[in-house]
C-alpha positions as CSV (number, residue, x, y, z in Angstrom):
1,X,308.4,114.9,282.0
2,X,311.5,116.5,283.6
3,X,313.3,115.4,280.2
4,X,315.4,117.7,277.3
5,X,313.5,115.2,274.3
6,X,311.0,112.7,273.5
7,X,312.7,109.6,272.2
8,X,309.7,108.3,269.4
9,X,306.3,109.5,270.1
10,X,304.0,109.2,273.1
11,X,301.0,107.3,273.3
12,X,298.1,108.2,274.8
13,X,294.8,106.2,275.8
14,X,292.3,108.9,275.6
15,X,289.2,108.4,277.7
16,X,287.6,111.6,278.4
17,X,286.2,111.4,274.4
18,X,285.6,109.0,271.8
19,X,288.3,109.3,268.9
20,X,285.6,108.2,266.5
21,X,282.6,110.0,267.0
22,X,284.0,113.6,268.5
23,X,287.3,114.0,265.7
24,X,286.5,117.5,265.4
25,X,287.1,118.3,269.0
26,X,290.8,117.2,267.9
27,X,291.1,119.1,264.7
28,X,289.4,122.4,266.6
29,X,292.0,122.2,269.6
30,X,294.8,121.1,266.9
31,X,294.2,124.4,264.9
32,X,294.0,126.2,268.0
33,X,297.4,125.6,268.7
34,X,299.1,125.2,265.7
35,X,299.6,121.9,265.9
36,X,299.6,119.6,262.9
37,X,297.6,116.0,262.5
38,X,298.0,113.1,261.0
39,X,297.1,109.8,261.6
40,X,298.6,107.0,263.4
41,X,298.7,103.2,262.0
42,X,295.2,102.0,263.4
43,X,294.3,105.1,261.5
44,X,293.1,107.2,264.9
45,X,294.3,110.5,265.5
46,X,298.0,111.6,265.6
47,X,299.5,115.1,267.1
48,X,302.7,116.7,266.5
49,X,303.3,119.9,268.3
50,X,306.5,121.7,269.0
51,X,307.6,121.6,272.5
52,X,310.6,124.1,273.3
53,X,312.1,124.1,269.4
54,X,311.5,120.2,269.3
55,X,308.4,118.4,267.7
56,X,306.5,116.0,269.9
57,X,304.0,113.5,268.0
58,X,301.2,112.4,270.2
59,X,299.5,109.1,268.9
60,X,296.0,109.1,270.2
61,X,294.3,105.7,270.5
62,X,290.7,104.8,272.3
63,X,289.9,101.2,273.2
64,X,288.2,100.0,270.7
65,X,289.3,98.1,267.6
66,X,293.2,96.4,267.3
67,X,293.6,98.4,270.5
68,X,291.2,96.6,272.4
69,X,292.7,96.6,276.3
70,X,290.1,94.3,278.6
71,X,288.8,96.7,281.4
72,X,290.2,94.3,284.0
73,X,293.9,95.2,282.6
74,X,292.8,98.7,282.2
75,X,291.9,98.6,286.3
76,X,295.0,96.6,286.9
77,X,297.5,98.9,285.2
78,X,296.3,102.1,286.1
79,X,298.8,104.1,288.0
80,X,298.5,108.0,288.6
81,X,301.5,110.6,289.0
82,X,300.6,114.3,289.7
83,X,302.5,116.3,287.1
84,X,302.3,120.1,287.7
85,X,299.2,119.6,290.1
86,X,297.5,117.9,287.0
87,X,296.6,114.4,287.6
88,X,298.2,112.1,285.2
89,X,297.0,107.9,284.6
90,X,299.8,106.2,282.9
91,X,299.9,102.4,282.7
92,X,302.6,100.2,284.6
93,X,305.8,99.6,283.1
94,X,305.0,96.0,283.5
95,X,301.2,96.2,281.7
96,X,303.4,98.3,278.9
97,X,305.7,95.3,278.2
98,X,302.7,93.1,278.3
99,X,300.9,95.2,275.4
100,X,304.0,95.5,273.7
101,X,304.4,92.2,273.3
102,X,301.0,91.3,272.4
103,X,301.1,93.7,269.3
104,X,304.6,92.4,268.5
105,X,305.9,94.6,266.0
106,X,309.6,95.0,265.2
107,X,309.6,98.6,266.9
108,X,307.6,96.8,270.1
109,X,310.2,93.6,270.0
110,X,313.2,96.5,270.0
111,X,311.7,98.9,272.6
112,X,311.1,95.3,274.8
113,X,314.4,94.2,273.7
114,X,315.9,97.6,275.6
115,X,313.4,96.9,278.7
116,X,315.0,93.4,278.8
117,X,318.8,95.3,278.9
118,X,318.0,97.7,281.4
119,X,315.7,95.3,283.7
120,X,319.0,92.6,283.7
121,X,321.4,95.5,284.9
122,X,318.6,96.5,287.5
123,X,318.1,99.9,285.6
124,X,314.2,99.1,285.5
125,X,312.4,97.1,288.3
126,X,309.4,95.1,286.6
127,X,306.8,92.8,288.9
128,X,306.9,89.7,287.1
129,X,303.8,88.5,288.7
130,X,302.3,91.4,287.9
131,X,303.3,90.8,284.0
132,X,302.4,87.3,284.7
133,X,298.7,88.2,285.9
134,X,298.4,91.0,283.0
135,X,299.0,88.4,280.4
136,X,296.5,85.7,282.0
137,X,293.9,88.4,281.5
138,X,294.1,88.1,277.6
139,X,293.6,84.5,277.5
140,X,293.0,83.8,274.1
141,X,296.7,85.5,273.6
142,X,298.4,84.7,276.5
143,X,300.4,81.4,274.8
144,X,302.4,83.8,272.2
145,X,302.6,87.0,275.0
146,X,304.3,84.5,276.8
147,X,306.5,82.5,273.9
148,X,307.1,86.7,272.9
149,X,308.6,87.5,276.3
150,X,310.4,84.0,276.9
151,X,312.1,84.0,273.6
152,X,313.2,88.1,274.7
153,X,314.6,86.4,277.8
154,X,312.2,87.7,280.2
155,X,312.5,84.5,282.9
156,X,308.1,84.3,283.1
């Protein structure tokens, strides 16, 4: 990530396994590597290894459950970087704000809060149509995503 720290934890939508029925994969490789595990709040899988002197907590999550992302935003958000000459999927910074605000937690509503502050001094470009279309997809949430966003100040 080019960066001296990690700010929080990083999330990762793992889809080359199942969380639930292949956890010892993830204890074998922890052990391994010396890595510790815990778990994260939707009780799946959480990693904290030590990058370079710092400790890095990876919070594993699989779509199923509370973390249920329809495929259609999955297909939608999927953007790929190549990191090292390793192929990397990360989701858009616009689907991001969308799930964020969907969960709505008061760490979500801050890190959204910060989005808002760097996307008004043109820090961060975000594709409100994009956002817009990302939200539509969750239909039976899309009233409070949007009453979320609007009452951040995000003009959608």
């Amino acid at each position: 990530m080019n960066r001296k720290s990690v700010e929080g934890d990083i999330d990762l939508f793992v889809t080359s396994l199942s969380l639930i029925m292949e956890e010892e994969k993830i204890y074998r490789a922890a052990e391994e590597n010396s890595w510790t595990v815990g778990t994260t709040g939707l009780g799946t899988p959480s990693i904290t290894m030590n990058i370079y002197g710092s400790d890095v907590t990876v919070d594993l999550y699989e779509n199923v459950m509370d973390f249920y992302i329809p495929v259609e935003v999955v297909e939608l958000c999927r953007r790929t970087q190549s990191i090292d000459g390793v192929e990397v999927a990360y989701v858009a910074v616009e689907c991001w704000v969308v799930l964020k605000a969907r969960r709505g937690a008061d760490q979500d509503i801050s890190a959204l809060s910060r989005i808002k502050e760097l996307y008004d001094r043109d820090e961060v470009k975000l594709d409100l149509d994009l956002v817009r279309r990302v939200v539509e997809l969750y239909e039976e949430d899309s009233k409070y995503i949007y009453s979320r966003l609007r009452g951040l100040g995000f003009n959608i």
